[in-house]
C-alpha positions as CSV (number, residue, x, y, z in Angstrom):
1,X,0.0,0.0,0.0
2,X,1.2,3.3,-0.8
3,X,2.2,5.8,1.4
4,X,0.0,8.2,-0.2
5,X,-3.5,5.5,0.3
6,X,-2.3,4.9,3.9
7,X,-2.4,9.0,4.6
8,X,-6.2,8.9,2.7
9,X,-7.0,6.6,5.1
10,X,-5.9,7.8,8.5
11,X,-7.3,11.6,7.1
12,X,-11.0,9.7,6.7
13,X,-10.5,8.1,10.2
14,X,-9.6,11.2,11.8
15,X,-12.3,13.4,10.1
16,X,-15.0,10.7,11.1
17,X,-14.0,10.6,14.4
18,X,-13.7,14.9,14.8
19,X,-17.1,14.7,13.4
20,X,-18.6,12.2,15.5
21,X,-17.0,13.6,19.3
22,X,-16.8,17.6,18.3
23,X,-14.1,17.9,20.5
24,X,-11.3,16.4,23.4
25,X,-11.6,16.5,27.0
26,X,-8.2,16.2,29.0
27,X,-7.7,16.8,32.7
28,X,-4.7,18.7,34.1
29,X,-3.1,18.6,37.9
30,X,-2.7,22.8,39.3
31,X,-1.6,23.4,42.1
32,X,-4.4,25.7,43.9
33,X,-2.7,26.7,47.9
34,X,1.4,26.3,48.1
35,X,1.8,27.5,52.0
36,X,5.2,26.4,53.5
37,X,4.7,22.5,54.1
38,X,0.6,22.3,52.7
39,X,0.0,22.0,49.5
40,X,-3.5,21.8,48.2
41,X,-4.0,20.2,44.2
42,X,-6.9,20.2,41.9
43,X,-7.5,18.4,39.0
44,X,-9.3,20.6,36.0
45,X,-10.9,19.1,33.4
46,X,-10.0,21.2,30.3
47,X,-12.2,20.9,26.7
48,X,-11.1,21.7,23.5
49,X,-13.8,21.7,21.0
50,X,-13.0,20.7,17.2
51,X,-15.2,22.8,14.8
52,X,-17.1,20.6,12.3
53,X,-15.6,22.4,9.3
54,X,-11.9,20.6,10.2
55,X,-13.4,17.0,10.0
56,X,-15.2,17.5,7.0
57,X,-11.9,19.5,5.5
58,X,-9.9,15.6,6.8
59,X,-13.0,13.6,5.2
60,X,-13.0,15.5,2.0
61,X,-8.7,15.2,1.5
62,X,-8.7,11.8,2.8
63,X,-11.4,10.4,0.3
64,X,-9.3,12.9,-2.3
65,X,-6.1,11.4,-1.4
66,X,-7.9,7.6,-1.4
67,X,-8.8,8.3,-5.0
68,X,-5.3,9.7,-6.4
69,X,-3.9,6.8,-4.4
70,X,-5.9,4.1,-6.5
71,X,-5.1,6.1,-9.7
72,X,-1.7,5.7,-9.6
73,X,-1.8,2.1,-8.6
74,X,-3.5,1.6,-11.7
75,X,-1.7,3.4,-14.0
């Protein structure tokens, strides 16, 4: 398989899957009170929201690059 398929393929993958969740959720450890020997930690749960204009842009070049892939394997 071509390097060129193989890119197609993981574009369509990705753009499916930015479509389907809209977005990543991570969590991150800050430190809230730092006095001498306490130390009090939260964790925040931070969202980052993909716009449904990016995984359609990855569907549309993946299925692109899926078709100039097959092209040149059969030329």
């Amino acid at each position: 398989m071509k390097a060129i398929t193989f890119i197609g393929i993981a574009l369509i993958v990705l753009g499916g899957l930015a479509l389907a969740y809209g977005g990543f959720t991570y969590v991150t450890r800050e430190t809230v009170v730092d006095i001498g020997a306490v130390r009090v930690e939260a964790d925040r749960e931070r969202t980052v929201p993909l716009p449904p204009i990016i995984g359609g842009v990855a569907l549309v070049l993946g299925i692109g690059l899926m078709v100039v892939g097959l092209r040149q394997r059969s030329a």
